[in-house]
C-alpha positions, 0 to 999 in steps of 0.5 A: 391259925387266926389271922392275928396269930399269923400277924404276929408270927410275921411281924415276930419273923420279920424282927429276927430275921432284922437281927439275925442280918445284923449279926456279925460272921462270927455271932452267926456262926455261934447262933447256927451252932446253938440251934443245930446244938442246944443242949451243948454249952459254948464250952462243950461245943469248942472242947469238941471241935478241939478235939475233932482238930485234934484227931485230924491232926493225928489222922494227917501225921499218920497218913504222912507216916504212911501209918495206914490200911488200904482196903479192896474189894475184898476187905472193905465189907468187913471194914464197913461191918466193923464201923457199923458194929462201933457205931451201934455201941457208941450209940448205945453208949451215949443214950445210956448215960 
């Protein structure tokens, strides 16, 4: 890289990271989940959260119920090789749309 090249890149670094300090919690919370995220829109991004509470929200009424599987030694590899096994459809899924 030419010694401009990386003078500019400083002085261009220097400008964000002024900005990025300005942001308020909020903007940065956004700004962190649109680099970590880019293809997801504003929407998509809070129609998943809502969704994750959503779930949370069931899986803690469930665990209050006591609507719930214990494992142990025993059962846990199965558990784990079921979980794997979903992982790999969604997955599959999802690159296939």
């Amino acid at each position: 890289m030419s010694q401009t090249t990386a003078s500019i890149n400083a002085k261009l670094i220097d400008s964000l990271a002024q900005i990025i300090l300005s942001l308020t919690d909020e903007e940065r919370r956004i700004l962190a989940q649109k680099v970590q995220y880019p293809s997801l829109s504003g929407e998509e991004l809070q129609n998943q959260r809502e969704a994750l509470q959503r779930d949370i929200a069931i899986g803690m009424e469930q665990l209050k119920n006591g609507e719930y599987a214990e494992y142990d030694d025993s059962t846990l590899p199965n558990l784990l090789e079921t979980i794997k096994m979903r992982g790999k459809q969604r997955l599959d899924r999802e690159q296939s749309q």
